[in-house]
Structure formats: C-alpha cells, structure tokens
C-alpha positions in Angstrom: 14.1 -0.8 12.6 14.1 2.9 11.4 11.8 5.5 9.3 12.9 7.0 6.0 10.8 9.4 3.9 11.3 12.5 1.6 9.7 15.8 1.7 8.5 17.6 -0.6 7.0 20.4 -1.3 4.5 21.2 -4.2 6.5 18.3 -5.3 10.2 19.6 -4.8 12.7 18.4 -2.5 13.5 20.4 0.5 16.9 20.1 1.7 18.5 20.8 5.1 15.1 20.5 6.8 14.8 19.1 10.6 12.6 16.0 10.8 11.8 14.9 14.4 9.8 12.2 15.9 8.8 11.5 19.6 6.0 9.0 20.6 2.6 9.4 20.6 2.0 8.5 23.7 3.9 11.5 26.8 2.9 9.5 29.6 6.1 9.7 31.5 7.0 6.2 31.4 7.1 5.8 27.6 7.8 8.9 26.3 10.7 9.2 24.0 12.1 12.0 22.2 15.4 13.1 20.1 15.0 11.5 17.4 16.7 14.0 14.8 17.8 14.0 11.5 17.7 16.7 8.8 17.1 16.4 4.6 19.2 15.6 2.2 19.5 17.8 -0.9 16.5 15.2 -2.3 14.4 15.8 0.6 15.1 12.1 2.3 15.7 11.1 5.5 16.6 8.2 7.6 16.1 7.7 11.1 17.7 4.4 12.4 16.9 2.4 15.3 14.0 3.2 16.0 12.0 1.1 18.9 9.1 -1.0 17.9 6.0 -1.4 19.9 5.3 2.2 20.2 3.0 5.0 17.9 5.2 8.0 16.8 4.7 11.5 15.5 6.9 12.7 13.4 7.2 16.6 12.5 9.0 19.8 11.5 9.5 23.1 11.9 6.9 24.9 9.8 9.6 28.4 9.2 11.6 25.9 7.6 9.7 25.0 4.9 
C-alpha cells in the first residue's frame, strides 16, 4: 500500500517540498516515523509501502511553503 497526493497552493504546484507522515498514535510500541518524500515539480508525491492497520498524520514544513 502507499499515499500519493499533490500540493498545492492557491491552486499551484509546489515543488521540492518535504512531505512526512508518522502515526497517529506515539505510544511507544506503534509508533512509526521516516516516512519522507519531497514534491515533484507538479506538487505530487508518493510514498510506497506504507503499513496498513494504523492512522497517520501526514505534514510539512510550513517555511517551505
């Protein structure tokens, strides 16, 4: 399984842009982190294999945006 998406901003791509996810949950015996990727010069992403069974948050860097 994996996540893909695009961002955008006031409905323009933003390239080079980190996009992280680590799960909801932090309880030390689920938590999972480094999952990385940055834009492409249309805003998407991919990030592949991804676990299922679990609630993510997925984020970036608001400085750059």
């Amino acid at each position: 399984m994996g996540v893909v998406g695009r961002l955008l901003h006031d409905g323009k791509p933003l390239a080079s842009v980190s996009v992280s996810m680590n799960t909801e949950d932090r309880s030390s015996e689920v938590f999972m982190r480094g999952f990385d990727v940055a834009t492409d010069a249309e805003g998407r992403f991919k990030l592949p294999n991804i676990p299922p069974n679990n609630r993510f948050v997925l984020y970036t860097k608001m400085k750059e945006m």
